[in-house]
PATISE-261421 format. One record per residue (C-alpha): x, z, y; residue number from 1. Coordinates in Angstrom, 1 decimal, padded with zeros to 4 digits, m for minus. Each point is the difference from the previous one (the first is absolute). Layout:
N
REC, c1, c3, c2, num
REC, X, Z, Y, NUM
...
***
This chain:
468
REC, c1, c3, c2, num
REC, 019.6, m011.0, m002.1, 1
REC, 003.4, m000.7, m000.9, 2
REC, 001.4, m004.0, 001.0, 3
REC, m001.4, m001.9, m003.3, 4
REC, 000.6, m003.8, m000.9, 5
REC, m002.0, m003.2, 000.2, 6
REC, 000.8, m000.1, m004.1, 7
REC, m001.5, 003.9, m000.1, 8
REC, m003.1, m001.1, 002.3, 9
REC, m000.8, m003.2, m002.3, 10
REC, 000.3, 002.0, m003.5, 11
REC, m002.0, 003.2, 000.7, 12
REC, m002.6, m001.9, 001.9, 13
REC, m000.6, m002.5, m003.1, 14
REC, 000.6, m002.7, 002.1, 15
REC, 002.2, m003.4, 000.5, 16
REC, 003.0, m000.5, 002.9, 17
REC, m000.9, m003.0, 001.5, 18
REC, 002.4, 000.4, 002.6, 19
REC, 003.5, 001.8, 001.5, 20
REC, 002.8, 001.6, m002.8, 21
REC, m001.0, 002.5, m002.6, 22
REC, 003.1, 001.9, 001.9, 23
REC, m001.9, 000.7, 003.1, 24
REC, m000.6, 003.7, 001.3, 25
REC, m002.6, 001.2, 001.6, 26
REC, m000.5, 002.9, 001.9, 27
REC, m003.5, 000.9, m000.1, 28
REC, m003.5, m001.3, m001.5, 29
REC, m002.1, m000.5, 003.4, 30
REC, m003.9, m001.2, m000.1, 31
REC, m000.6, m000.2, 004.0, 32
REC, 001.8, m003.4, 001.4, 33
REC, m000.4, 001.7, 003.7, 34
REC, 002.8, 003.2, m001.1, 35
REC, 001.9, m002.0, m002.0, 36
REC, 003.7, 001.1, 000.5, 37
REC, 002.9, m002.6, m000.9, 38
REC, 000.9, 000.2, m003.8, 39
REC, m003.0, 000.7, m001.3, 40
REC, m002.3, m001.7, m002.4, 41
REC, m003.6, m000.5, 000.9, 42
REC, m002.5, 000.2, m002.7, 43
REC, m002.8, m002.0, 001.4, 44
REC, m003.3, 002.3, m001.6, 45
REC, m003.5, m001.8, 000.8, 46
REC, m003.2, 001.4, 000.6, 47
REC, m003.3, 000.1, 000.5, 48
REC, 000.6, m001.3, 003.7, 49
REC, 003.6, m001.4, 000.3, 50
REC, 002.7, m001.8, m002.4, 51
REC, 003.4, 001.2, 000.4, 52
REC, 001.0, m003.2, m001.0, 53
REC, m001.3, m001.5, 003.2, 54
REC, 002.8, 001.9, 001.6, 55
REC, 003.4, m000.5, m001.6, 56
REC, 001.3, m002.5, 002.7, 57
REC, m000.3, 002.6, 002.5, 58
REC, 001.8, 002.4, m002.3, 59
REC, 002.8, m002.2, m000.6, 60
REC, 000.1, m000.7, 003.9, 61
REC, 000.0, 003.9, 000.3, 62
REC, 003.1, 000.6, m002.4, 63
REC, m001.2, 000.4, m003.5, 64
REC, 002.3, m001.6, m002.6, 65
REC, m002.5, m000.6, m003.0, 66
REC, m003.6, 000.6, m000.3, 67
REC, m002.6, 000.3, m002.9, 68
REC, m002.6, m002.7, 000.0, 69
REC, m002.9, m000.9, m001.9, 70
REC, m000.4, m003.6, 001.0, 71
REC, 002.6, m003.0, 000.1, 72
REC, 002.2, 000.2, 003.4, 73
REC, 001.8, m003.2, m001.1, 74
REC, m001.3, m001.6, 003.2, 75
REC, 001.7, 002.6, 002.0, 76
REC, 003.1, m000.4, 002.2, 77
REC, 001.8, 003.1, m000.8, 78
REC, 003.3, 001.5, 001.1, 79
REC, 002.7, m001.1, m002.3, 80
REC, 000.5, 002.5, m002.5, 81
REC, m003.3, 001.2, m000.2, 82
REC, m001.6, 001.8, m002.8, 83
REC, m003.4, m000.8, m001.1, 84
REC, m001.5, 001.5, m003.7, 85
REC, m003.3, m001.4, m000.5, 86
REC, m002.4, 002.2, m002.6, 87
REC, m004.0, m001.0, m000.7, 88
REC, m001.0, 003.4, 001.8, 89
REC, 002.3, 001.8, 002.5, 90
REC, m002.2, 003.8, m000.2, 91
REC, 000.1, m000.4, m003.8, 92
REC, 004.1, m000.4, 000.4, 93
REC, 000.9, 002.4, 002.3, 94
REC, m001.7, 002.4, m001.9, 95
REC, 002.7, m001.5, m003.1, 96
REC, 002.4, 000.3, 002.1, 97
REC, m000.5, 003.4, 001.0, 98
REC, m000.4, 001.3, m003.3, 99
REC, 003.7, m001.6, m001.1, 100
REC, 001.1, 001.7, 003.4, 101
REC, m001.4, 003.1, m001.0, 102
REC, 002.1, m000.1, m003.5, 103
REC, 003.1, 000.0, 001.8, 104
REC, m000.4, 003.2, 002.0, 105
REC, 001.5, 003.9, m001.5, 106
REC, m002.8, 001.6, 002.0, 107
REC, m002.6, 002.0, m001.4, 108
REC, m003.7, m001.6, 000.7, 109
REC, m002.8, 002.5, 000.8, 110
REC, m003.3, m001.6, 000.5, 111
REC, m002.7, 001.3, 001.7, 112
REC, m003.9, m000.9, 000.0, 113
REC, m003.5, 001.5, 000.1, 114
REC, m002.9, m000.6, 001.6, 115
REC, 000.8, 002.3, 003.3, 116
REC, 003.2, 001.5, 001.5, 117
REC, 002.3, m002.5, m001.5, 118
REC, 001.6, m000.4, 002.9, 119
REC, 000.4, 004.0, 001.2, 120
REC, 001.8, 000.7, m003.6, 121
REC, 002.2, m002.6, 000.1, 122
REC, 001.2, 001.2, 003.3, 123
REC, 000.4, 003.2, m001.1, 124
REC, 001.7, m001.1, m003.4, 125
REC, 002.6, m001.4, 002.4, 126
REC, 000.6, 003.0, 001.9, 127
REC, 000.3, 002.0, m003.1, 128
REC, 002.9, m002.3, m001.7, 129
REC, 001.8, m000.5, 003.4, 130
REC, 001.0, 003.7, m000.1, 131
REC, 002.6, m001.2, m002.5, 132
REC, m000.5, m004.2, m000.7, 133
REC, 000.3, m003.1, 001.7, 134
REC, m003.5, m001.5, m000.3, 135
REC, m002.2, m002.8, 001.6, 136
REC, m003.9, m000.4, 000.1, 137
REC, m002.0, m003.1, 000.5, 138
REC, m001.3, 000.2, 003.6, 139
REC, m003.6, m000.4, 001.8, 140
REC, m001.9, m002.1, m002.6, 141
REC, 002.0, m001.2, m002.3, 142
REC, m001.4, 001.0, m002.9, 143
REC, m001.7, m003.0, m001.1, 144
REC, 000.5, m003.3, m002.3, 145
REC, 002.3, m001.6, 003.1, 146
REC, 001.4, 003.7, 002.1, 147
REC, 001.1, 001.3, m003.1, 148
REC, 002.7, m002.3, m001.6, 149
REC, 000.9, m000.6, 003.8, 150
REC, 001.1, 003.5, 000.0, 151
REC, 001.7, 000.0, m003.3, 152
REC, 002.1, m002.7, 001.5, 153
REC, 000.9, 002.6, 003.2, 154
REC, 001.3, 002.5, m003.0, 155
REC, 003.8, 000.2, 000.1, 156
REC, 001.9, 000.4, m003.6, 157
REC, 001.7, 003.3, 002.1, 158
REC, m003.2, 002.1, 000.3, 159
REC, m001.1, 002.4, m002.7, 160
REC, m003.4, m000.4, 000.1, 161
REC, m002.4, m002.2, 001.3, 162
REC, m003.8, 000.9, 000.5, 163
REC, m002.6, m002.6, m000.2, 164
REC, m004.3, 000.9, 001.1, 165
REC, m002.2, m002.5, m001.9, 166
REC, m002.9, m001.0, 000.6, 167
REC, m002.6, m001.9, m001.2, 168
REC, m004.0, m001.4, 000.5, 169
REC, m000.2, m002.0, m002.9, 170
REC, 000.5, 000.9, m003.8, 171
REC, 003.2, m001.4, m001.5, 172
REC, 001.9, 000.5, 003.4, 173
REC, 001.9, 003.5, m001.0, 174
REC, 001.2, m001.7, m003.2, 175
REC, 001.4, m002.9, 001.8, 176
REC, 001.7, 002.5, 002.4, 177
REC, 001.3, 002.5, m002.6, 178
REC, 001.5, m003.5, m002.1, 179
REC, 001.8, m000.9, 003.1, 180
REC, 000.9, 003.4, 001.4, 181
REC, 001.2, 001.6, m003.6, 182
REC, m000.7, 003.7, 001.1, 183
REC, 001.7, 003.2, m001.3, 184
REC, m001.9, 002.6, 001.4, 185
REC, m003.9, m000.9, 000.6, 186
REC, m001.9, 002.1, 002.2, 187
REC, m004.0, m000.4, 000.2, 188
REC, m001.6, 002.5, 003.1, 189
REC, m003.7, m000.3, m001.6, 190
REC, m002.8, m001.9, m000.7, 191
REC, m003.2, m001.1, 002.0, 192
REC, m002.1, m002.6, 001.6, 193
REC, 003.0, m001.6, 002.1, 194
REC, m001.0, m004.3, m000.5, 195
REC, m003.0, 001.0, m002.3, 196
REC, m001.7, m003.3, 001.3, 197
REC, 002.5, m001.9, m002.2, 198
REC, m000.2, 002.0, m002.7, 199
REC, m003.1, 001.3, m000.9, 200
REC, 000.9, 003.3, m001.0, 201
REC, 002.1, 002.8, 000.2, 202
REC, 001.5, m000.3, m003.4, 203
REC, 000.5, m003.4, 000.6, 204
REC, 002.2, 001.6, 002.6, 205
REC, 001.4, 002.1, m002.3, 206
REC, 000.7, m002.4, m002.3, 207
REC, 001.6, m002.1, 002.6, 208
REC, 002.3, 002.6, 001.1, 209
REC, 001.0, 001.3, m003.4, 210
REC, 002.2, m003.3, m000.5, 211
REC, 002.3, 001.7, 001.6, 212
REC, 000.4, 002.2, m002.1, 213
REC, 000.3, m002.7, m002.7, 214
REC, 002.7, m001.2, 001.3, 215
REC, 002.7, 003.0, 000.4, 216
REC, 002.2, 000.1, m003.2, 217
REC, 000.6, 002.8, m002.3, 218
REC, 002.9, 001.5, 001.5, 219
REC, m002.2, 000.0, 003.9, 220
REC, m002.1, 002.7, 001.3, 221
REC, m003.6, 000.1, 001.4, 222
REC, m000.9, 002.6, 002.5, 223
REC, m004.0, 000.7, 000.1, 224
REC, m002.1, 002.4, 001.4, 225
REC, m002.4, 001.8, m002.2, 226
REC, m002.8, 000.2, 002.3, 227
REC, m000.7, m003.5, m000.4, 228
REC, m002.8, m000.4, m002.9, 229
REC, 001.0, m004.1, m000.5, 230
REC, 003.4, 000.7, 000.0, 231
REC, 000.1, 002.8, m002.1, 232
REC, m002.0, m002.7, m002.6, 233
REC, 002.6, m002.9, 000.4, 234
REC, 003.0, 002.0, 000.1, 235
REC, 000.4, m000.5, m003.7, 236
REC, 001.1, m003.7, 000.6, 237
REC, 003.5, 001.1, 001.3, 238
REC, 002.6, m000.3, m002.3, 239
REC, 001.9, 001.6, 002.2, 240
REC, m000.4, 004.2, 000.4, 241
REC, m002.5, 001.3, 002.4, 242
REC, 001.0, 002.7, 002.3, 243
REC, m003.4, 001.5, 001.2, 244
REC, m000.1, 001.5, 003.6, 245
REC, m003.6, 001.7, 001.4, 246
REC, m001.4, 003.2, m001.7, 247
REC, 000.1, m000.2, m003.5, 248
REC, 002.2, 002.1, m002.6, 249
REC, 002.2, m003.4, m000.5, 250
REC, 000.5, m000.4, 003.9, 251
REC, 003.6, 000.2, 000.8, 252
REC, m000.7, 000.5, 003.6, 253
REC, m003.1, 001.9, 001.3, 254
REC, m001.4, 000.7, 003.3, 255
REC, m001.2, 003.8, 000.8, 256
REC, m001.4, 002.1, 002.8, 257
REC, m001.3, m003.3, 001.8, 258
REC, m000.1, 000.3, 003.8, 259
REC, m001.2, m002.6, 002.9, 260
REC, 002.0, 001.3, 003.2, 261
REC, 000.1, m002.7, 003.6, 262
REC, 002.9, m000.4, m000.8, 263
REC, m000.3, m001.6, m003.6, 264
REC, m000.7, 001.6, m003.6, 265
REC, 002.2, 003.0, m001.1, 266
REC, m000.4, 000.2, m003.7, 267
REC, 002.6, 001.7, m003.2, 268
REC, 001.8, m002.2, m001.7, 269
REC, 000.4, 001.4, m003.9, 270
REC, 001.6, m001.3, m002.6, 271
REC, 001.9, 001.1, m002.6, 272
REC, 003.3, 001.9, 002.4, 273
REC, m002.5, 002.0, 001.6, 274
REC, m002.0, m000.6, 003.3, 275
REC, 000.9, m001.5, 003.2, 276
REC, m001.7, m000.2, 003.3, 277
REC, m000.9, m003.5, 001.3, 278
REC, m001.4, m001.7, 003.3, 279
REC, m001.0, m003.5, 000.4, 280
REC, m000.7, m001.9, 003.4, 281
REC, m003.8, m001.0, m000.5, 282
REC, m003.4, 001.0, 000.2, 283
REC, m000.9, m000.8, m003.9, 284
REC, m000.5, 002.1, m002.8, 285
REC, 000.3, m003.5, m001.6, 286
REC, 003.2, m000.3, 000.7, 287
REC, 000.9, 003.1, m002.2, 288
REC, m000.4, m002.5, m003.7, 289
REC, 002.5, m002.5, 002.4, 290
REC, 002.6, 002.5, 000.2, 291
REC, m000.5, 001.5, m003.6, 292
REC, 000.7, m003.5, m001.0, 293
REC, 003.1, m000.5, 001.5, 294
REC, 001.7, 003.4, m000.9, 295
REC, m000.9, m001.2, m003.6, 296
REC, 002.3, m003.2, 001.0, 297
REC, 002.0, 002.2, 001.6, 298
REC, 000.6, 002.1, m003.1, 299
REC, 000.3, m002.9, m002.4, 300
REC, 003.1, m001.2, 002.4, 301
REC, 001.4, 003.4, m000.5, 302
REC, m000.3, 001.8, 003.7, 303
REC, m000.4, 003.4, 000.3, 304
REC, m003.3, 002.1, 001.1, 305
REC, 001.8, 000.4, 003.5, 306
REC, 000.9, m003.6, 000.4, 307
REC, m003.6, m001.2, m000.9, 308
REC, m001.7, 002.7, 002.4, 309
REC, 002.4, m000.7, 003.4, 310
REC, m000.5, m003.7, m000.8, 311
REC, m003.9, 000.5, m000.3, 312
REC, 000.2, 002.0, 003.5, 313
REC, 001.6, m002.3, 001.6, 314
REC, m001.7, m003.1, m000.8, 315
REC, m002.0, m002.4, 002.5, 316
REC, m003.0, m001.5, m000.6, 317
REC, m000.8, m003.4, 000.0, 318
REC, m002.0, m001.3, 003.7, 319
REC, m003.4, 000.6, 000.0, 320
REC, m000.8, 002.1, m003.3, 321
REC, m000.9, 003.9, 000.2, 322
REC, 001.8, 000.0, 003.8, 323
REC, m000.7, 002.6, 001.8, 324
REC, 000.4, m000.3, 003.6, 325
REC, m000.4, 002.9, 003.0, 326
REC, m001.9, m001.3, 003.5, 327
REC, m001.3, 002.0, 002.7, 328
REC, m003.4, m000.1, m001.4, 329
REC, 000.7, 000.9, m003.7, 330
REC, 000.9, m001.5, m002.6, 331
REC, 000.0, m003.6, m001.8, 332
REC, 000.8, m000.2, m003.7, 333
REC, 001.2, m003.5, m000.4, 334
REC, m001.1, m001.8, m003.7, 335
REC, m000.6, m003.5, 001.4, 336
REC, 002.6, m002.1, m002.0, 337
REC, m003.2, m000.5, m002.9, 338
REC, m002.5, 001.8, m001.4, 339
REC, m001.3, m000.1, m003.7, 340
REC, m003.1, 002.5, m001.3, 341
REC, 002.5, 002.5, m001.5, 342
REC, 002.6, m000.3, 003.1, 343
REC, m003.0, 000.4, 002.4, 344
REC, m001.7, 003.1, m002.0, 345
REC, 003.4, 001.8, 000.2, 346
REC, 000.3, m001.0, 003.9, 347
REC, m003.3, 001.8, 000.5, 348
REC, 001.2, 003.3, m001.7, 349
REC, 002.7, m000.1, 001.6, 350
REC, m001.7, 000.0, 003.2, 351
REC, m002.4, 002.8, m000.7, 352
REC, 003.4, 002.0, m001.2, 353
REC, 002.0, m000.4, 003.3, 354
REC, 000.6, 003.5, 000.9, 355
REC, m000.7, m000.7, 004.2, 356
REC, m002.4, m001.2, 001.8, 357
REC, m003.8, 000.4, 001.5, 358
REC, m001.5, m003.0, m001.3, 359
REC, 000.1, m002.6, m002.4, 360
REC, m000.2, m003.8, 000.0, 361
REC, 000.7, m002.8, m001.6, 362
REC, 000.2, m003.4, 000.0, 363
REC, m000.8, m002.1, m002.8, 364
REC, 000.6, m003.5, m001.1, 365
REC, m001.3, m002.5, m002.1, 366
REC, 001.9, m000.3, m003.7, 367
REC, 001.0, m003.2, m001.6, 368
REC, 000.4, m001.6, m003.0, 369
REC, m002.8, 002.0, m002.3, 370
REC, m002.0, m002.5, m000.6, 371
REC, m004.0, 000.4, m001.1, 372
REC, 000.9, 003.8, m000.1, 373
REC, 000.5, 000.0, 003.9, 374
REC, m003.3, 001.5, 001.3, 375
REC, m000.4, 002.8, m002.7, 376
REC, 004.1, 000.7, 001.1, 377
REC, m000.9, 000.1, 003.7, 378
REC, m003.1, 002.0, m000.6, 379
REC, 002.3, 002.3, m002.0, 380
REC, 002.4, 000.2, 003.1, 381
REC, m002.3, 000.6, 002.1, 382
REC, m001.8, 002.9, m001.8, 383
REC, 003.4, 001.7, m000.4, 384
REC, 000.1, m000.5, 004.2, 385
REC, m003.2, 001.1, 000.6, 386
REC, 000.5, 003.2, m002.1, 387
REC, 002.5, 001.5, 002.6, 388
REC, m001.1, 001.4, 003.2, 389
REC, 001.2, m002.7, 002.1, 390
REC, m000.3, m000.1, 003.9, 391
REC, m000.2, m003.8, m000.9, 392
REC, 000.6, m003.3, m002.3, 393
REC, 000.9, m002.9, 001.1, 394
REC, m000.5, m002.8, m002.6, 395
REC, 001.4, m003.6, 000.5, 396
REC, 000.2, m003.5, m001.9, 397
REC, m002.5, m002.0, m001.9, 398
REC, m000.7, 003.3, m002.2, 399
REC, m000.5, 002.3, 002.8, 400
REC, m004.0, 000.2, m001.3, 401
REC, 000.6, 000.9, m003.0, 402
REC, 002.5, 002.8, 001.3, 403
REC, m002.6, 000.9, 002.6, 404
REC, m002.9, 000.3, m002.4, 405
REC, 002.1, 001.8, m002.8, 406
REC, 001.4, 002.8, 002.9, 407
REC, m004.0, 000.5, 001.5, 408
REC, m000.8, 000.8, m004.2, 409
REC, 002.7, 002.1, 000.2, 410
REC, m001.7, 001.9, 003.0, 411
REC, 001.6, m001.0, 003.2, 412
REC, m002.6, m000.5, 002.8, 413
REC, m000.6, m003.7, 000.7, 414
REC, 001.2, 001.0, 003.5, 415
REC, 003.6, 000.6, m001.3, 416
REC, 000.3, m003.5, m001.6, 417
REC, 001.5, m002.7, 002.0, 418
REC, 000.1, m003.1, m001.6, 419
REC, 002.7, m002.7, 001.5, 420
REC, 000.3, m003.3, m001.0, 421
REC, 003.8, m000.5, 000.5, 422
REC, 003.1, 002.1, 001.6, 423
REC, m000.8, m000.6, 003.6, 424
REC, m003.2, 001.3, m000.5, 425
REC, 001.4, 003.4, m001.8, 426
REC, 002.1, 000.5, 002.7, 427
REC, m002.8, m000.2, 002.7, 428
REC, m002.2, 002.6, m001.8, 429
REC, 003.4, 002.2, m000.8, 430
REC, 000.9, 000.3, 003.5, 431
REC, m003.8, 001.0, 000.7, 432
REC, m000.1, 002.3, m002.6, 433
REC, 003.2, 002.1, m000.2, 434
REC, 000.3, 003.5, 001.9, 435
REC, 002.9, 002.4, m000.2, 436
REC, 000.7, 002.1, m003.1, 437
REC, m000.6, m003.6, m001.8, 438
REC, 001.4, m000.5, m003.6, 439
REC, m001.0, m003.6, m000.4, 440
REC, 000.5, m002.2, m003.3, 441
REC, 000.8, m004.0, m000.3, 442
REC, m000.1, m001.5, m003.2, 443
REC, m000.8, m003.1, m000.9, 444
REC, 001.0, m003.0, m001.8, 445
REC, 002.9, m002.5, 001.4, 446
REC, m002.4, m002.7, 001.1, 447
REC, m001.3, 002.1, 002.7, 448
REC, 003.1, 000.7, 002.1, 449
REC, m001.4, 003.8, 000.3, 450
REC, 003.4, 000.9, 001.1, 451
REC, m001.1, m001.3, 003.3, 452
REC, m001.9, 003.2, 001.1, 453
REC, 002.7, 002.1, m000.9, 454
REC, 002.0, m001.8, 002.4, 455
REC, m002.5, m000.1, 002.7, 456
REC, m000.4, 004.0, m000.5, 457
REC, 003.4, 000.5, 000.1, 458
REC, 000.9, m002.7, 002.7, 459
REC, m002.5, 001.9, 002.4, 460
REC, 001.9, 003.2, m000.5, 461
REC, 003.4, m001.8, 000.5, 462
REC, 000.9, m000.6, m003.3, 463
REC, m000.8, 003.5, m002.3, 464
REC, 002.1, 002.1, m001.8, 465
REC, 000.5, 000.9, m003.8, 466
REC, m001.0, 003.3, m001.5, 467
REC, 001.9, 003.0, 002.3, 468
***
């Protein structure tokens, strides 16, 4: 964020200077009192749990020279000079001001949601238009009704384009994102049963995520893969033109002659120049529609076939998602960061795909957020597991019966389920269970800190090793 005024702060968040001149810069918005640096203002956001408010002494003690309240501080001893905008709801104004923020930047906007990989394209849509742009993502997760106008406000007016994941486990959210974020370019990676619990459906889902769409303007772009039967049906809402990626006769970029190698997928890029030769760093076919996607951003900024491919080979994943890592025993494929029933399905395929290996097991955690539909969606899971000739499934978390009794329908002896009520457990039973030749799975939703076994796997190895 470039330095902005006290005046600039009280008219785009809607609210009234109570204190300190219009005149004032600012460096920086800041919502944590304990990182404040000197010269910023600090936006005191409340929650559930806290009230920012409660804390803008401390902020002025640390060095901020205004702060956004949502409460009289006339009682306050402040440091003279001091700003101080008051509004009826500090969330509801940073999000105002964010949105006025936005206006002012030259970049180009590209959105990105769907109900899995979000996170995997955006990455990769920021490796693509680096080749050639200056561009800026928002970070960890910042994709929600607070991270992401935080993140606008880290945009620079020098970068070309800036490339925001949304998110979303309520309806109306993606609209209020898209109104504040303005997009350009909107990307959606597919639609499934990601937060179902909150919405009942998955066209509600569908419908959630096609306000992005309504939202780019006529002269945008869309880029959508046609594999995806919802998308395919609320692609129509874009005013903007669709650039199709995936298989079809419309697809600007398609993926041929699909292979799973240890050391990631080698697939043929074709589009329209002709066919190029492509290898990505992961263990997912999945990850295939990702990388689709951001050659069709890719194309829509103008860079060549050849830029697109060497930035798609040379892009690194995010922590925890499709890793593959190398240990004395075998192998661990690494997709703890969360699991949804889509994201898990195409974790277990690409298990059963990895080209090395004696055995195969997995280790599978509970899902959040789906609501009534839970137990039929871990039955599901599990028959998917219990289908594959695995040496044996661990199941953790609150769901783990549901996963168990779904995987022994799907035919794996009762002996080779190991149900485990939390990580400590898992990690127990994995140590017991694991022999050499090993190509072992974790997945498993956020709450469960999964990510623990892979450490303790690769910890006892001293530390592991990527794909060779």
């Amino acid at each position: 964020m470039e330095p902005c005024s006290l005046g600039n702060i009280e008219g785009w968040s809607g609210g009234s200077r109570k204190r300190g001149d219009a005149g004032l810069v600012l460096s920086r918005v800041h919502t944590d009192s304990r990182t404040l640096r000197p010269g910023d203002c600090f936006w005191a956001l409340s929650g559930a749990n806290f009230d920012g408010n409660d804390f803008v002494e401390e902020a002025f003690r640390r060095g901020a020279k205004a702060a956004v309240v949502s409460r009289s501080m006339e009682h306050l001893s402040l440091p003279a000079g001091a700003g101080l905008v008051e509004v009826a709801d500090t969330l509801a104004a940073l999000q105002r001001f964010a949105r006025q923020y936005r206006r002012t930047l030259p970049a180009k906007i590209v959105a990105v949601s769907g109900s899995s990989g979000k996170t995997t394209t955006k990455e990769l849509i920021l490796h693509v238009l680096r080749r050639r742009f200056s561009a800026l993502g928002n970070a960890g997760n910042r994709n929600n009704q607070i991270g992401l106008p935080l993140a606008l406000l880290d945009f620079s007016p020098k970068i070309d384009f800036g490339v925001l994941e949304m998110g979303t486990n309520h309806p109306g959210e993606i609209a209020r994102l898209a109104a504040i974020a303005a997009p350009d370019i909107g990307v959606l990676t597919n639609i499934g049963q990601a937060h179902v619990g909150f919405f009942g459906s998955e066209e509600a889902i569908a419908e959630e995520k096609g306000a992005l769409l309504a939202a780019l303007p006529p002269e945008g772009g869309a880029v959508l893969s046609d594999e995806d039967g919802w998308i395919r049906r609320i692609s129509g809402r874009s005013r903007a033109p669709v650039l199709w990626v995936g298989s079809g006769p419309e697809a600007a970029w398609r993926a041929r002659q699909i292979e799973m190698k240890e050391e990631g997928v080698h697939f043929l890029l074709q589009g329209d120049s002709g066919e190029l030769p492509v290898q990505l760093r992961t263990a997912s076919r999945a990850v295939i529609t990702d990388a689709l996607l951001a050659a069709g951003v890719g194309k829509l900024a103008g860079l060549s076939a050849e830029e697109i491919v060497r930035a798609l080979e040379e892009a690194v994943y995010p922590a925890h998602r499709m890793e593959v890592h190398r240990f004395s025993e075998g192998w661990v494929i690494d997709d703890s960061y969360n699991a949804n029933p889509d994201s898990a399905l195409a974790a277990l395929r690409a298990l059963a795909e990895f080209p090395k290996g004696d055995r195969r097991g997995a280790v599978l955690g509970s899902m959040g957020e789906l609501g009534s539909q839970s137990p039929a969606l871990h039955e599901r899971l599990g028959r998917s597991a219990g289908a594959l000739p695995l040496a044996f499934l661990i199941v953790v978390g609150p769901e783990a019966v549901w996963l168990a009794r779904g995987a022994s329908e799907g035919g794996l002896p009762a002996e080779k389920i190991h149900p485990c009520a939390n990580a400590e457990e898992a990690i127990r039973e994995l140590r017991a269970l694991r022999q050499a030749g090993d190509v072992i799975l974790v997945k498993g939703s956020r709450f469960l800190g999964l990510e623990r076994l892979v450490h303790a796997l690769l910890s006892a190895d001293g530390g592991g090793k990527g794909p060779e």
